[in-house]
C-alpha positions in Angstrom: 230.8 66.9 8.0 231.1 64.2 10.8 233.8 62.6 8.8 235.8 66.1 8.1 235.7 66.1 12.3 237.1 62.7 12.7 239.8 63.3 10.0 241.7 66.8 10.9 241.4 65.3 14.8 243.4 62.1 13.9 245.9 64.6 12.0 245.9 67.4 14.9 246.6 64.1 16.7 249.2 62.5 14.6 251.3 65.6 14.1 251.6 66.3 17.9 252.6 62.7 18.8 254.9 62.7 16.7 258.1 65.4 17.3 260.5 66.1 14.8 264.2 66.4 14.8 264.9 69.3 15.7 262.3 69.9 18.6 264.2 66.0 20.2 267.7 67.5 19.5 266.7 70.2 21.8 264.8 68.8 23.9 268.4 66.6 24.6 270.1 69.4 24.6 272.2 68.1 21.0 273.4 70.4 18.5 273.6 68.8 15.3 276.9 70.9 14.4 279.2 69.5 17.1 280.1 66.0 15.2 280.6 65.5 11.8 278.1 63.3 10.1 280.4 59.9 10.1 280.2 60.4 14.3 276.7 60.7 14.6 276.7 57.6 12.8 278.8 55.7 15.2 276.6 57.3 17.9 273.3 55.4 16.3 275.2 52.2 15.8 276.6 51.9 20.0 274.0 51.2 22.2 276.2 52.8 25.2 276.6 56.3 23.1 272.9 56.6 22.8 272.5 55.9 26.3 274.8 58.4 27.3 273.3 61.3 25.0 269.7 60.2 26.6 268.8 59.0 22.9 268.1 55.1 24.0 264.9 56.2 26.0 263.2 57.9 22.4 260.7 55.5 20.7 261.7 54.3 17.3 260.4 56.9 15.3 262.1 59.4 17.0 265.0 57.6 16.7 265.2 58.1 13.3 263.5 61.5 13.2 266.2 62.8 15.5 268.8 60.8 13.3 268.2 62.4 10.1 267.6 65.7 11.7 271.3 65.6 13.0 273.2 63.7 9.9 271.2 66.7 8.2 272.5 69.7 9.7 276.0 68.2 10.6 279.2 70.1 11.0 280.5 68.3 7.5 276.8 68.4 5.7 275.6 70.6 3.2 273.4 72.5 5.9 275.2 72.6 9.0 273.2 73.7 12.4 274.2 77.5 13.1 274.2 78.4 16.7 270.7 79.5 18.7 268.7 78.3 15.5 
């Protein structure tokens, strides 16, 4: 039982330190659907883009949980971000 404690309070744990996508796109205020998915790219790639969008300060894993989240719901992807979703 002890164990079954120490388990779901590492994963209550792990799933709140870790945001996804969507939750860091709002956060910064990004909506996936303003840039196809080839500009996001070229946003990941300059350092001075990321800075500007506020994206340099996120730790690595949100890096690339915000990253997917966006090339995801792209203007030009298969399920682009509608409006106040």
């Amino acid at each position: 039982m002890k164990l079954l404690k120490v388990i779901l309070a590492f994963s209550l744990f792990a799933s709140l330190s870790f945001a996804n996508g969507k939750s860091i796109a709002i956060q910064l205020k990004l909506n996936a659907s303003s840039k196809a998915i080839k500009q996001w790219e070229r946003v990941f790639k300059k350092e001075h883009k990321m800075k500007r969008l506020g994206i340099d300060k996120l730790s690595a894993n949100d890096k690339v949980s915000l990253e997917k989240y966006l090339l995801d719901h792209a203007a030009d992807s298969d399920h682009p971000e509608a409006a106040g979703l």
